[in-house]
C-alpha positions in Angstrom: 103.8 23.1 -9.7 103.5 21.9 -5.9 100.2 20.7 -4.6 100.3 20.2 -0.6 98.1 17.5 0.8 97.3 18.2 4.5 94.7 15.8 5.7 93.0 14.6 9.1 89.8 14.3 11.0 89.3 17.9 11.6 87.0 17.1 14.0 87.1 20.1 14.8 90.0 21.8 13.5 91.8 23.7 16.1 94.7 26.2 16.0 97.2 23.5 16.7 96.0 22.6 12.4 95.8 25.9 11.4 100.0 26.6 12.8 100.9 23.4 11.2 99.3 24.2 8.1 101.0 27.7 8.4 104.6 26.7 9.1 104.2 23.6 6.0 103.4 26.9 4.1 106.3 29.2 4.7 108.5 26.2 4.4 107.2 25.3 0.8 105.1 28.1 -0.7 103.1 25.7 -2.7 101.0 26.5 -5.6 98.3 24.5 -4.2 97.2 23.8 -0.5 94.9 21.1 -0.3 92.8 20.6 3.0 91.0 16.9 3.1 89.2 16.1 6.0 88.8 12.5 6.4 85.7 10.5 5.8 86.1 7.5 7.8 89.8 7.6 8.9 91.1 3.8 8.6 92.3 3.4 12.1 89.4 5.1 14.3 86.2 5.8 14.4 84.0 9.1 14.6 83.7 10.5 18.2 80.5 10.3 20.0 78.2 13.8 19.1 80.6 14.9 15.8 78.9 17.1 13.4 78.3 15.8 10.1 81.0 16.1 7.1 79.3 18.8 5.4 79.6 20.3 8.9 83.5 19.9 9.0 83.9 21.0 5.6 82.4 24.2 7.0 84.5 24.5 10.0 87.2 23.5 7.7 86.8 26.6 5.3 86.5 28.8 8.4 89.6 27.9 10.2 92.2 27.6 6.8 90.8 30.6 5.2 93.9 32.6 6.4 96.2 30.1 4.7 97.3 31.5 1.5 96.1 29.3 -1.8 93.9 26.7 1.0 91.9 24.8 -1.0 89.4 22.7 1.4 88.5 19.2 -1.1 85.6 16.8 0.1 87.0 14.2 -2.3 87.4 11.9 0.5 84.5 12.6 2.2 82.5 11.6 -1.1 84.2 8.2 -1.2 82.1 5.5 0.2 84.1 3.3 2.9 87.1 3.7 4.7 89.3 6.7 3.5 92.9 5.6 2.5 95.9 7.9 1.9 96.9 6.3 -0.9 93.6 6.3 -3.0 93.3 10.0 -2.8 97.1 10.3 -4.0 95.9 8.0 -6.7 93.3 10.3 -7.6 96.0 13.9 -7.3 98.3 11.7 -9.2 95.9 11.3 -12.1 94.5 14.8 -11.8 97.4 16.4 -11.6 100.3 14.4 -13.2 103.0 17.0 -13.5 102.8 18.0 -10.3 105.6 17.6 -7.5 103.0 16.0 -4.7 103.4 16.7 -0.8 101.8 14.9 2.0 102.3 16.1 5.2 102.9 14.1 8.3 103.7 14.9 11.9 106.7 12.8 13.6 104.5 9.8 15.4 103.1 9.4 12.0 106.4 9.4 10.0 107.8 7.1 12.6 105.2 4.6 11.9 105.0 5.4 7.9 105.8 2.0 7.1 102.8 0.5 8.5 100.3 2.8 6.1 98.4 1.1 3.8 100.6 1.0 0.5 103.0 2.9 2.0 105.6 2.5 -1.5 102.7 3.6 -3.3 102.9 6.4 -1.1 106.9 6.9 -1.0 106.6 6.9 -5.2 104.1 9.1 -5.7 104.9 11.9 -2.8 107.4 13.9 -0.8 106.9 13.3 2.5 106.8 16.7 4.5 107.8 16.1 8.2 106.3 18.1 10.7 109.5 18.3 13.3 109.2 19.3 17.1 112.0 20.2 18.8 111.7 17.8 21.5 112.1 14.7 19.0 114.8 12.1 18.8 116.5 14.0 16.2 118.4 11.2 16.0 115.5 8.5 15.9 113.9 10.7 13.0 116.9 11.1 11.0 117.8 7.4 11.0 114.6 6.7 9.9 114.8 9.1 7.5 118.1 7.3 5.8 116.3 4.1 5.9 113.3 5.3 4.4 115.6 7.5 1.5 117.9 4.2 0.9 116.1 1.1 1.0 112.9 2.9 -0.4 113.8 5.9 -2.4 111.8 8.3 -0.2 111.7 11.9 -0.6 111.6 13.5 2.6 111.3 17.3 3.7 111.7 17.8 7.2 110.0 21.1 8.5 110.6 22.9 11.8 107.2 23.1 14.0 106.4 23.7 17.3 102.9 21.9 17.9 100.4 24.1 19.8 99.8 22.1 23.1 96.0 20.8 22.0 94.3 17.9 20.1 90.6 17.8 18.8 89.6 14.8 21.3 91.0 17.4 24.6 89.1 20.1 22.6 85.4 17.7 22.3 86.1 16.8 26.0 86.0 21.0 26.7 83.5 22.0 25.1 80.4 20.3 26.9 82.0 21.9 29.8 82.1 25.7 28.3 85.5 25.7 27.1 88.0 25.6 24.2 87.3 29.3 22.7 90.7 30.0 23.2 92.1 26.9 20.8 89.8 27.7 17.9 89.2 29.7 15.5 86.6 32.2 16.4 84.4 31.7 13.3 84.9 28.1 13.8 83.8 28.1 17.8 80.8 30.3 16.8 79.5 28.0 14.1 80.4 25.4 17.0 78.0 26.9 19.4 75.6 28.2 16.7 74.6 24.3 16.4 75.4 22.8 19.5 77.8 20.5 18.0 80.0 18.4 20.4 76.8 19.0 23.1 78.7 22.4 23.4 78.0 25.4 25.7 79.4 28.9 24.7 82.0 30.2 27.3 80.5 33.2 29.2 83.1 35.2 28.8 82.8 34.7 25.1 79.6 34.9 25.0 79.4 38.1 27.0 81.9 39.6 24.5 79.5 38.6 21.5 76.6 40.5 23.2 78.4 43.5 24.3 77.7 45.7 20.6 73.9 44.7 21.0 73.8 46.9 24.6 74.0 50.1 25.2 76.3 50.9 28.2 73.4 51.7 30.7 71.7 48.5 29.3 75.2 46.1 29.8 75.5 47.2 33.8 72.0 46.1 33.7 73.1 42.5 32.2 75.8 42.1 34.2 74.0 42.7 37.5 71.2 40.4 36.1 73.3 37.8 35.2 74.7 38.4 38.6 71.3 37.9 40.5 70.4 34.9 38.2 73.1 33.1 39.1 72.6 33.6 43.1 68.8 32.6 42.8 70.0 29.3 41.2 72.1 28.6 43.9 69.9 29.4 46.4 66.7 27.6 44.8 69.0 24.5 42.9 68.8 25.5 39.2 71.0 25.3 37.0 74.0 27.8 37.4 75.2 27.9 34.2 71.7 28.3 32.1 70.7 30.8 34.6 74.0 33.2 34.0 73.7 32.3 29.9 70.3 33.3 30.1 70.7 36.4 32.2 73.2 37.9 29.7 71.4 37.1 26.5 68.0 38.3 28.2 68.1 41.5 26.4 69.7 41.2 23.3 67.4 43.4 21.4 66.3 45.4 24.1 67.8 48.7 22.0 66.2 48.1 18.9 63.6 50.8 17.8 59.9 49.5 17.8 60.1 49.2 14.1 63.2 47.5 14.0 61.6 45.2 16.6 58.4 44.2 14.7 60.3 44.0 11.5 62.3 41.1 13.7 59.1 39.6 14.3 58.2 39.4 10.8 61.5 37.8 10.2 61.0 35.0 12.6 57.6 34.5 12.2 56.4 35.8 15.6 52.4 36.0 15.4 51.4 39.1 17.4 48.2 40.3 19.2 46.6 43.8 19.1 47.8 44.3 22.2 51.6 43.8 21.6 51.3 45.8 18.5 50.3 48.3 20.7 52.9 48.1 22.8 56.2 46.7 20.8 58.5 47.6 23.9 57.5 44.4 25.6 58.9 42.6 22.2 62.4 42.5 22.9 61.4 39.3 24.9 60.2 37.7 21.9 62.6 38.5 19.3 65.6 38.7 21.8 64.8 34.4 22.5 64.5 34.0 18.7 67.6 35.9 17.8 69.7 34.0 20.7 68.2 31.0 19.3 69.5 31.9 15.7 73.0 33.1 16.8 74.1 30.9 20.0 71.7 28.1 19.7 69.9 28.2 23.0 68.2 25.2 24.6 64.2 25.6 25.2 64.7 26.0 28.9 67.0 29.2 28.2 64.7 30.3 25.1 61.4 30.6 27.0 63.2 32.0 30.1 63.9 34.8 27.8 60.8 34.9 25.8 59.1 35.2 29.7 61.1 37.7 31.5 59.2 40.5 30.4 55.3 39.4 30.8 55.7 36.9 33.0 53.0 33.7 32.5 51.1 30.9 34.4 53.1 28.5 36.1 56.3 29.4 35.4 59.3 26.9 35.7 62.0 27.8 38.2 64.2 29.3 35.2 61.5 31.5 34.3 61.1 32.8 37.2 64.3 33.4 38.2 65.5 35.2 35.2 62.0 37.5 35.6 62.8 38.0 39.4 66.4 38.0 38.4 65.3 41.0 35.8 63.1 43.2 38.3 65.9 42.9 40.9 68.9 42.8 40.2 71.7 45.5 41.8 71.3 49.0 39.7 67.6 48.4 39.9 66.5 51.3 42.8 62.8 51.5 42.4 60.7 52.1 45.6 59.9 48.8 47.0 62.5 46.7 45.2 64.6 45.6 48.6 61.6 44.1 50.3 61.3 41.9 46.5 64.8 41.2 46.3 64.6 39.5 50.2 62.1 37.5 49.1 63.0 36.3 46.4 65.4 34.1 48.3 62.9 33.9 50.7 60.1 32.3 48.8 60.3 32.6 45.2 56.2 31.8 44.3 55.5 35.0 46.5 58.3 37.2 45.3 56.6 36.0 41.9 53.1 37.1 43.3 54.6 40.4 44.4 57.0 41.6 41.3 53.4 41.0 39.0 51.5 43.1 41.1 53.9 45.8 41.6 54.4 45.4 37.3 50.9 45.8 36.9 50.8 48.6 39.0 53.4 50.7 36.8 52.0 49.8 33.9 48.6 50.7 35.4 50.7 54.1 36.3 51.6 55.3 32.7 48.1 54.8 31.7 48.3 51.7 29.7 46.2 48.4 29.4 47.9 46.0 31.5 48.9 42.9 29.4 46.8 39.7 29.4 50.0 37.8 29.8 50.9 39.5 33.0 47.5 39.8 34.2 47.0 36.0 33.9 50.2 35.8 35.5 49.3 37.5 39.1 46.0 35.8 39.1 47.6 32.6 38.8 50.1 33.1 41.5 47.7 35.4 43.8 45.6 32.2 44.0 48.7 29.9 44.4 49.3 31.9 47.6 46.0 31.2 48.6 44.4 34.8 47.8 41.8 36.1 45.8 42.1 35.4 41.8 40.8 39.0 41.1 43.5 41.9 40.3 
């Protein structure tokens, strides 16, 4: 039997690992593909904000699953110390002694094989598969190759690959910034954003994509121009662009759901309710829509309660909050009577286009014949008197 050995920091593993791993797999068809991510690897040490190893593991299984007969080991993870090649062949040696062993290496690394730790152990125990680009020295390789088959009696399998133009350190260094979805793995980046590892925020593009099924169509124009408006009120009042957009397109993620499916949610998150919202679960989607963003894209609190706001509205609001409400009532398919004179101020003077967009909620709600809600009735009262008015509404 052949047993593989691909190992490396994974950290995260990109789609640069998973073609490697691919074109060492057509190349060999092994019997067994071992994945190891590294513990501590010898000669670096973890990057600043990396996940934990269970974590990689995960990511791991995620991104090789396509590889046929990927088997993702922690055995070196669950070594205490720094993680050496050679003691894990020590251990596949042992655990497998009848098996033809391959550890796979990329050209800087074979280049340089002679400075490994117990590199003959290495060279005695296992083929050495060489990952080869086509803009290599062929000649530099293949000379070492000789040297390494002659004076050592190294095996050595040299295997066509053209890299993927990407490394995990380019990848951590994107990801802060909104980028990499492209070089991963999509269950990989979700599980990425999902936790926040790497200090990461979700592309908007991607993340658009990801809310799309939860909208109907008339509720996704309705996103987009939200998103839209938040992103021009935090320009024009110095919030955070970014937040502002991610928050306007997860605002109403379960805006569709039925209101049983909506108070089932609330059971499912743990959302205490009052009489009056059981009364009246359409103003819900605010609640479970910031606990289900939470749960799937791992929003910050500034982004969670601008959600779980922009349907009630509250006391003293932070700017986030109220532009996402304002950004909510206003945005450009929105053709109520009075809306234009609200969307001028709100770049006018946000507190009283706050003031305003209350009143005129109240109002409508006032309209259909319902009991206005205490949090938007607070709400007014707090900004009326901000503005210098009465308190009473």
């Amino acid at each position: 039997m052949t047993t593989v050995i691909y190992g490396g920091s994974f950290n995260p593993p990109h789609l640069g690992h998973v073609s490697a791993a691919q074109s060492v797999y057509e190349a060999l068809r092994p019997d067994r593909f071992l994945i190891i991510p590294t513990n501590i690897a010898p000669h670096k040490a973890a990057a600043a904000g990396s996940p934990d190893a269970a974590a990689r593991l995960q990511m791991c299984r995620l991104a090789f699953a396509g590889i046929p007969g990927a088997e993702v080991s922690p055995m070196e993870m669950e070594r205490e110390g720094k993680s050496y090649t050679a003691d894990t062949i020590s251990i596949l040696r042992e655990k497998y002694p009848e098996d033809e062993l391959y550890l796979v290496v990329g050209t800087d690394m074979f280049l340089s094989f002679r400075e490994w730790h117990e590199y003959k152990y290495l060279l005695d125990n296992c083929t050495l598969a060489v990952l080869s680009r086509e803009t290599d020295d062929r000649g530099e390789i293949l000379s070492f190759k000789r040297s390494l088959e002659n004076e050592d009696g190294a095996r050595i399998r040299l295997i066509e690959h053209e890299p993927l133009p990407m490394s995990s350190a380019e990848i951590r260094a994107m990801l802060p910034k909104a980028g990499g979805a492209e070089l991963l793995d999509d269950g990989v980046y979700s599980l990425i954003i999902k936790n926040r590892w790497y200090a990461a925020k979700p592309g908007l593009r991607w993340l658009r994509e990801k809310v799309r099924p939860y909208l109907t169509e008339k509720r996704a124009r309705h996103v987009a121009g939200c998103e839209e408006q938040a992103v021009k009120l935090a320009r024009r009042w110095g919030a955070d662009v970014y937040e502002a957009a991610e928050a306007g397109i997860l605002h109403d993620i379960t805006k569709k759901l039925s209101d049983e499916e909506q108070l089932i949610m609330c059971d499912k998150y743990g959302i205490i309710l009052d009489a009056a919202e059981r009364r009246n679960p359409r103003i819900l989607h605010a609640r479970t829509g910031a606990a289900l963003a939470r749960e799937l894209f791992g929003i910050p609190d500034g982004i969670y309660s601008a959600i779980r706001w922009h349907t009630t509205g509250k006391p003293d609001m932070s700017l986030m909050e109220k532009i996402i409400y304002l950004a909510d009532f206003t945005e450009p398919t929105r053709d109520f009577e009075g809306v234009e004179p609200l969307r001028k101020l709100c770049f006018d003077d946000i507190d009283r286009a706050m003031e305003l967009g209350l009143r005129m909620s109240l109002e409508e709600i006032r309209s259909r014949g319902e009991d206005a809600y205490k949090d938007t009735v607070d709400a007014y009262q707090w900004y009326k008197k901000e503005q210098g008015g009465s308190a009473t509404c």
